[in-house]
KOLZADO-558431 format. One record per residue: x, y, z of N, C-alpha, C in turn. Coordinates in pm, whole numbers, plus 50000, padded with zeros to 5 digits. Example, Ala and Ser with C-alpha at 12.3 -4.5 7.8 and 13.67 -1.06 7.14 Angstrom:
<rs>
513194943150780512304955050780513204967050780512854977550708513674989450714512905000350787
</rs>
This chain:
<rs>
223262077676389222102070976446221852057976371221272046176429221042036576387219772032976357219422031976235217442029176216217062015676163216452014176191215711999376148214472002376070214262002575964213172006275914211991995375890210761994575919209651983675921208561988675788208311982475698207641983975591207041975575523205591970975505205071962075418205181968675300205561960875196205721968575036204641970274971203571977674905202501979674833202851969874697201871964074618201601951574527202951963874438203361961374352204641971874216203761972774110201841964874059201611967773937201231979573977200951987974043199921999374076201092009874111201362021374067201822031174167201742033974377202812034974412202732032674514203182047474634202612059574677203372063874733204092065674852203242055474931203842050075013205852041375026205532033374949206512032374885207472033474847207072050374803208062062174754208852068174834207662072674934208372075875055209632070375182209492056175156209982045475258211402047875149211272045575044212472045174948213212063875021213282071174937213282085074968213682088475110213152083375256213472085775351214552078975420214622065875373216052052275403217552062975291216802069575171217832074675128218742085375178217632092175206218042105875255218732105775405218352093175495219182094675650220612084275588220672077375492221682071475443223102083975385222132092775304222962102775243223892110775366223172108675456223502122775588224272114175720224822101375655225612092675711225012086075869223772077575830223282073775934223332057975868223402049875987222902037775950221532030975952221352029075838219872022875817219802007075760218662000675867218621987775762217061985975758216751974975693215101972475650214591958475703213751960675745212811946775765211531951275716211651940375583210741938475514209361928475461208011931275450207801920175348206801924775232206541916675152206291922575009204831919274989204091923074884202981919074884202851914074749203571914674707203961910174555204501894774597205041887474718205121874774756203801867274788202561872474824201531865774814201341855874709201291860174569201161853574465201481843574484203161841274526203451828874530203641818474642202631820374719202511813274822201081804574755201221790374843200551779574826199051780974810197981773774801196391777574866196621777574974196631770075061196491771875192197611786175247198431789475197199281797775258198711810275211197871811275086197271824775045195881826475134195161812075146193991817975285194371820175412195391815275452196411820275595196341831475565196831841375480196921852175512195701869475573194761864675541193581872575674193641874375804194031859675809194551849875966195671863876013196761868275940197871869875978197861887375975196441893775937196531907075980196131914676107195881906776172195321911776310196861907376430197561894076343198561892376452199681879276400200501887376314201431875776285203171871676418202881858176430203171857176573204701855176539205051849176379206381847176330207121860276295206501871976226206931881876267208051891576403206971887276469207221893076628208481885976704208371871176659209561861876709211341866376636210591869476485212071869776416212371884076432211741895676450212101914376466212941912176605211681901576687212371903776824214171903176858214241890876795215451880576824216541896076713215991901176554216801906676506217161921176560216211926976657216711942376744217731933076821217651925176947218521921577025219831916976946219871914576864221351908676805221931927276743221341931276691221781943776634221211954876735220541958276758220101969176931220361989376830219141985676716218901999176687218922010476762219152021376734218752032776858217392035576819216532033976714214662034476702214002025876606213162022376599212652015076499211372022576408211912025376268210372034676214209682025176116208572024376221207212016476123206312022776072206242017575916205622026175795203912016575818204212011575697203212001375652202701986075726202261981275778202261967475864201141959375796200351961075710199301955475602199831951375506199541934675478198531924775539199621913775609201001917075583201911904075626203151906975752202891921475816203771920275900202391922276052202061930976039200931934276173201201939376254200551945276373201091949176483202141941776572202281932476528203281922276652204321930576605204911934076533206151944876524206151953076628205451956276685205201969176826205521960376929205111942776918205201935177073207071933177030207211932076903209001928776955209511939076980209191954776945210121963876971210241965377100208991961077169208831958177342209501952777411209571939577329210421928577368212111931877406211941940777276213791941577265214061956777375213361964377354213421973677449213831987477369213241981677218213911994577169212532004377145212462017577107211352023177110211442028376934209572028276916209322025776739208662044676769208602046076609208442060076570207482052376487206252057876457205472052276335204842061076198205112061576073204762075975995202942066776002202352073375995200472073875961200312078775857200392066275744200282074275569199232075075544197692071675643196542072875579195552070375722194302070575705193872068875894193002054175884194242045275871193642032575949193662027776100194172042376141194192037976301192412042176315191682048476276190412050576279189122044776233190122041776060189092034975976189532021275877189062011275907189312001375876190262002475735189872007875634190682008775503191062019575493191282031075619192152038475613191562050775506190432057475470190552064775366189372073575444188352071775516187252080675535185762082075418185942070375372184692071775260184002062475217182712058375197182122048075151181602055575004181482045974944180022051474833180902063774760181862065074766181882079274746182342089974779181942089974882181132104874994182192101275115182692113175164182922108775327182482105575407183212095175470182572087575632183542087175749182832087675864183472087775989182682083476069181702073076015180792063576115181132057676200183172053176165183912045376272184622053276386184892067976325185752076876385185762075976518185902073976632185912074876762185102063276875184542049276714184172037576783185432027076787184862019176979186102008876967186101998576877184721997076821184471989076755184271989876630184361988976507184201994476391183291988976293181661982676362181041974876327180181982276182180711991776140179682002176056180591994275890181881996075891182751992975794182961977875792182151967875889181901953275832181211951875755179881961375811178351961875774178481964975617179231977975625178971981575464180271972375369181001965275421182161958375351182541971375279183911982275385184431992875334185581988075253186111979975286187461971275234187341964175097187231963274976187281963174857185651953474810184581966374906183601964374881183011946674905183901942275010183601927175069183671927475246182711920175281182391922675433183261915875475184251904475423184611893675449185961895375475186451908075345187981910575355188041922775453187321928875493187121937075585186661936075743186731921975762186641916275897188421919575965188991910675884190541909375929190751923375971190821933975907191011949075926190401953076070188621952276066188471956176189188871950276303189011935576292189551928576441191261935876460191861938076357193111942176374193131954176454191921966476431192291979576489191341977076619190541968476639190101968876759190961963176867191541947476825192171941376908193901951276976194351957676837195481966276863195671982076880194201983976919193921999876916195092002077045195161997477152196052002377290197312000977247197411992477182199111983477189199981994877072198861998576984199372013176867199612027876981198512025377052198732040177096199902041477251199902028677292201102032477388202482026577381202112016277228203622011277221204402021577091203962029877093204762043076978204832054277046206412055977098206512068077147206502084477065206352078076903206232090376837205432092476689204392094176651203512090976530203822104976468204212102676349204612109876228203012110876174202662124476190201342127076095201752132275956201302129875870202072137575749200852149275704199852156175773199452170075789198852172275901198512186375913197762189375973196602185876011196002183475886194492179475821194132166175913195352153375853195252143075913195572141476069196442151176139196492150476317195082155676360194462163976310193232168876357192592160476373192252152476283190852136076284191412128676380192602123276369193462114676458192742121176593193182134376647192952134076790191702135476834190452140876751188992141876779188962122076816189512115476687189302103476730189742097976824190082102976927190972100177052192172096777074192832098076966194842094376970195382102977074196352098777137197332103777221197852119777127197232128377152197572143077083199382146077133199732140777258200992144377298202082135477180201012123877179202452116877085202372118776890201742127176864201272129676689201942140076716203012139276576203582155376533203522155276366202792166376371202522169076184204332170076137204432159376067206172158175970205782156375836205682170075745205262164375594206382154175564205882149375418206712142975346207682152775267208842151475242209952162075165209682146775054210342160874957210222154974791212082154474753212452148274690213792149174622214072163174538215212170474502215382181074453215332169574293214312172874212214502167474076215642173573996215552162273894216642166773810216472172973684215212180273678214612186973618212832196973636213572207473615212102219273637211632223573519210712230273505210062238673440210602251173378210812251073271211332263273232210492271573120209462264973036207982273073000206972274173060206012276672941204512274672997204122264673007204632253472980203892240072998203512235572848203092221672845202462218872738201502209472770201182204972909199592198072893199462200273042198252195773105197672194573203197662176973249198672172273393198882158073399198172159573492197662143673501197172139573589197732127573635198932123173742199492113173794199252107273884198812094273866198762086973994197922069973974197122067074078196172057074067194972061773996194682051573901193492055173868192292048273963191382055074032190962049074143189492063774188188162054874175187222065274216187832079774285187992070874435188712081774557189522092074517190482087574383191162098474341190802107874231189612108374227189272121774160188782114874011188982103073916189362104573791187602105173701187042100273750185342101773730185362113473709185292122773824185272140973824185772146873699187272142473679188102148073625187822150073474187482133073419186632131473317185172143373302184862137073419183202146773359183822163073320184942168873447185302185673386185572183773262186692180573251187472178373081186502177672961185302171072964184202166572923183642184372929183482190473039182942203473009183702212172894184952210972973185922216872886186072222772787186102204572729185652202272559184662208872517183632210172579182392210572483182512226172484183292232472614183522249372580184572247772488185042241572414185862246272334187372244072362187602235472472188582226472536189702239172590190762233372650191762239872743192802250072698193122241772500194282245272421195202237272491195272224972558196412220272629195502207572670196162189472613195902181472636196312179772798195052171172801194822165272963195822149572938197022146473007197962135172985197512127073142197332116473112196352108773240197602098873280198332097173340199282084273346198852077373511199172063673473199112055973650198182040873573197692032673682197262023073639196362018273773195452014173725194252008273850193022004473819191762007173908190912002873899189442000973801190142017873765189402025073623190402027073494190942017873517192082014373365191132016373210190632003873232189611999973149188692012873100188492020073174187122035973193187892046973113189222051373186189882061573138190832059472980191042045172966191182040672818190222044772697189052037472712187862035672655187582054372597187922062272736187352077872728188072083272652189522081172637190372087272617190332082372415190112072272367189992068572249189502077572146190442083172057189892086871945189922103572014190412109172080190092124872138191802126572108191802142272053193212146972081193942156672192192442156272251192662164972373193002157572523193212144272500192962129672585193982123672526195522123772630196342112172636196312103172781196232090172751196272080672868197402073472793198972072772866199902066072835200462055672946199812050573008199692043273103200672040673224201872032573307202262037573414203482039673369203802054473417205302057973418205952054473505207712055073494208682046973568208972063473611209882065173712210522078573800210312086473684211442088673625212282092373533211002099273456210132092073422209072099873315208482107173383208022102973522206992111073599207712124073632209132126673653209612138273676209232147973560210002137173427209952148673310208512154673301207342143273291205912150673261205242159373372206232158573508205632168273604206442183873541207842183873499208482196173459207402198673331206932191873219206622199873108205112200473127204862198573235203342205373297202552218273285201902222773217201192234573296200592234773417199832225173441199472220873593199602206573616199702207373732199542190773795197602188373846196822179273831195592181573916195652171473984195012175274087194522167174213193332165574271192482155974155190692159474267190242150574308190952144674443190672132174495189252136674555188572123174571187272130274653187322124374769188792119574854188642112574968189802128775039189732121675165190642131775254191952131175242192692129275102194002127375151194762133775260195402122675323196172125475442197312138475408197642135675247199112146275224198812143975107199512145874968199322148074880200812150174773201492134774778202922139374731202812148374589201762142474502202362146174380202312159474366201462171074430201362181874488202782186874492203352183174596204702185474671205852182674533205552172774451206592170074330206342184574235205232185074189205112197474126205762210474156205212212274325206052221974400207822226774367208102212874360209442210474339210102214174191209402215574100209522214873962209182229473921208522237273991208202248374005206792251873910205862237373922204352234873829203512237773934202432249973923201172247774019200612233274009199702235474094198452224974155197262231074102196022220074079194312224674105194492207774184194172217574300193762202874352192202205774438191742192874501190392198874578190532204974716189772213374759189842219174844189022216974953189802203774995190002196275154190962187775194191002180675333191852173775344193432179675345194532174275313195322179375306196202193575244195262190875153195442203475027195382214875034194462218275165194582230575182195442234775250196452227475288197822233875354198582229375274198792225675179199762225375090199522239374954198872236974945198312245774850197482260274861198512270674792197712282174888196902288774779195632290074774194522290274659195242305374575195662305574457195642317474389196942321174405197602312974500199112316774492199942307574421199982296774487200962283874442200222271774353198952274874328197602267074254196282273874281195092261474261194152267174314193362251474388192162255674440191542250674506190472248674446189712235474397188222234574336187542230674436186022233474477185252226374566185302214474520185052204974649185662191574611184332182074588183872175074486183522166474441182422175274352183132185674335182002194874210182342198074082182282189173932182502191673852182952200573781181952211373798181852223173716182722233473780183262232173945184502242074025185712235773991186042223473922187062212773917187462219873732186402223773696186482224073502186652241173497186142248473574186772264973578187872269773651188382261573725189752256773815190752256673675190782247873550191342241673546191642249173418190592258573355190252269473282191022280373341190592281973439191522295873501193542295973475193982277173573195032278673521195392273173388195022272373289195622272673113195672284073080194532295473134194322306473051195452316173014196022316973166196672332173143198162329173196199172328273089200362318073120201292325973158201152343973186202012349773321201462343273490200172344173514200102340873612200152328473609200102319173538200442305173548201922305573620202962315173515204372309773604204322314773678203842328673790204262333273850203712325573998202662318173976202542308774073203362293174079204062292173927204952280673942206452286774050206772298774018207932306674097207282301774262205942304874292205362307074397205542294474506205342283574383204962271074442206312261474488207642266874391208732265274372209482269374532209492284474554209462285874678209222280074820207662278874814206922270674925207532253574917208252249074831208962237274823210082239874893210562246674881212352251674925211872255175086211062260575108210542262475301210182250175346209732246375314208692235575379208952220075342209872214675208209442205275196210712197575103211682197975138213282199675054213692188975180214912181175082215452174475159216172181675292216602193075300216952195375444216422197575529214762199775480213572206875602213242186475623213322180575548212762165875561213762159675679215342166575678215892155875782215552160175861215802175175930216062180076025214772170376090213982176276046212442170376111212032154176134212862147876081212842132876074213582124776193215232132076178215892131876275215612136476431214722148876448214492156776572213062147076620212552141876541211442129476572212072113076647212812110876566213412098876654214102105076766214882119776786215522121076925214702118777058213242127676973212042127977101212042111477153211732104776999211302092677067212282084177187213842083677120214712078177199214602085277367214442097077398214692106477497213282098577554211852101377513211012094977552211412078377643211692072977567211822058977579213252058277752214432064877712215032068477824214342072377951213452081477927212802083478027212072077678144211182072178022210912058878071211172049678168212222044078106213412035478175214032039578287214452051778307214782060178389213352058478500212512061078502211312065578562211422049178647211742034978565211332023778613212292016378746213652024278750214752022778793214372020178956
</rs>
């Protein structure tokens, strides 16, 4: 099969799993002897564009027209059998959907987060969950509150983008990759085409290293970022301590918005490592010498890779219990589940798994398993591959139908 893969690249100072995935999935249909190529652009090229070419770019998220001209012209010279679009924020846009039109080839799209609903894609203001936009054509609630990095201004471009391209998403993709359950559910209350969403987790790589003790700390990997839990996480740990702590340092790695916060906290405690962003290679090893992995985002994640990496390594989860997590994670078997944005269920969660280090492994065996069913590079092609057939067969049809 022939793929064309479409991907805006996330900024490289920040952890990215998006990213990860686009990498990981070009690998894996490469490994299984398919041809894949990339059309790309970076966001790490902003920087070096001009003034005027760095305020152009707002201009260019609702509809970049050079885009659409050069995908177009590059399907017709090469004539993919599908095109899978990841990421399209802030420098490629929907015009990727008008050339796949153009050329006549038909796009598959993965949905790594719900900006087809909500302007910045996450479900939360303040905090707290929101769905003020959920099922409006208009998304005048997330101007109002400037949901988009807390500016009304950078959050204009966003809403004109999902208003102006709400149709052109939902009938120019013959096949949307949900990556859970959790996330197809919101999608179709919000009115998405339910025929064209199929829940396709993300598969993880078989690492090149597992777990073979009890662990020696409790990680926490990823962005440091409200939404993802690290406030919470602090305040449990903070309980923790004052009961008399875990017996097992809390290791904080990633880099973001609360850099500065989780530094500062972490100073002078021996129960508190923040070693700031790991490259692959480390994040595997510190997911194998894990006792747990945690996860207490307080937004809806759509899926939840680092979850799924643990899985793989054969390390439970505490992650929160919503959103995606609860189908990844089966409470008391393969991790546990804390009520989500509650301190004190997040800090006896986390107590429970240090305590008792038979049932610790016997849910790493557990979780190890539920990786090998569900979420292994061979459950990832089959399902990746049987997604573009629909779409191509779709798209035939079509054509067929127009004859």
């Amino acid at each position: 099969m022939h793929v064309l893969v479409v991907h805006n690249r996330y900024a490289s100072a920040q952890p990215s799993g998006e990213n990860k995935v686009v990498d990981q999935e070009v690998a894996l249909l490469r490994a299984a002897g398919h041809r894949v190529e990339t059309f790309e652009r970076r966001s790490d090229d902003i920087a070096a564009r001009s003034l005027p070419g760095k305020a152009a770019v707002p201009l260019l998220v609702p509809w970049n027209p050079s885009v659409r001209r050069e995908l177009a012209a590059r399907l017709r010279a090469q004539r993919p059998d599908v095109v899978h679009v990841h990421n399209v924020f802030p420098l490629l846009s929907p015009a990727v959907l008008a050339a796949c039109a153009d050329a006549g080839v038909p796009a598959v799209a993965t949905l790594h987060n719900y900006t087809q609903v909500c302007p910045p894609g996450t479900l939360q203001r303040d905090g707290q969950p929101c769905t003020e936009c959920v099922g409006s054509s208009v998304p005048l609630p997330a101007v109002r509150h400037g949901c988009y990095r807390d500016s009304r201004l950078a959050t204009v471009p966003l809403a004109v983008s999902l208003t102006a391209n709400r149709r052109r998403w939902w009938t120019g993709v013959e096949r949307f990759f949900c990556i859970s359950a959790a996330q197809r559910d919101v999608l179709v209350r919000a009115g998405m085409p339910a025929e064209r969403l199929a829940v396709k987790h993300n598969f993880v790589p078989e690492p090149d290293v597992r777990r073979t003790g009890p662990g020696e700390h409790v990680l926490y990997l990823g962005r440091l970022a409200e939404t993802k839990g690290l406030r919470l996480l602090m305040a449990a740990w903070d309980e923790i301590a004052d009961g008399g702590g875990a017996g097992v340092p809390l290791v904080i790695a990633g880099t973001g918005p609360l850099e500065a916060e989780v530094t500062a906290w972490a100073v002078g405690r021996d129960d508190v490592r923040y070693v700031g962003l790991y490259g692959p290679e480390e994040c595997r090893r510190a997911i194998a010498r894990a006792v747990a992995v945690v996860a207490p985002s307080t937004w809806l994640e759509a899926f939840g890779l680092v979850v799924v990496e643990a899985m793989a390594a054969g390390v439970p989860a505490v992650a929160a219990g919503h959103g995606a997590f609860t189908e990844l994670v089966e409470d008391g078997v393969t991790g546990l589940l804390h009520r989500p944005r509650e301190a004190a269920s997040l800090a006896s969660c986390l107590r429970r798994i240090t305590d008792g280090p038979e049932r610790n492994q016997e849910m790493g065996r557990a979780a190890r398993l539920r990786y090998e069913r569900g979420f292994s590079p061979a459950v990832g092609l089959e399902r990746l591959v049987e997604g573009y057939r629909t779409a191509i067969a779709g798209r035939t049809e079509i054509l067929g139908g127009n004859k």
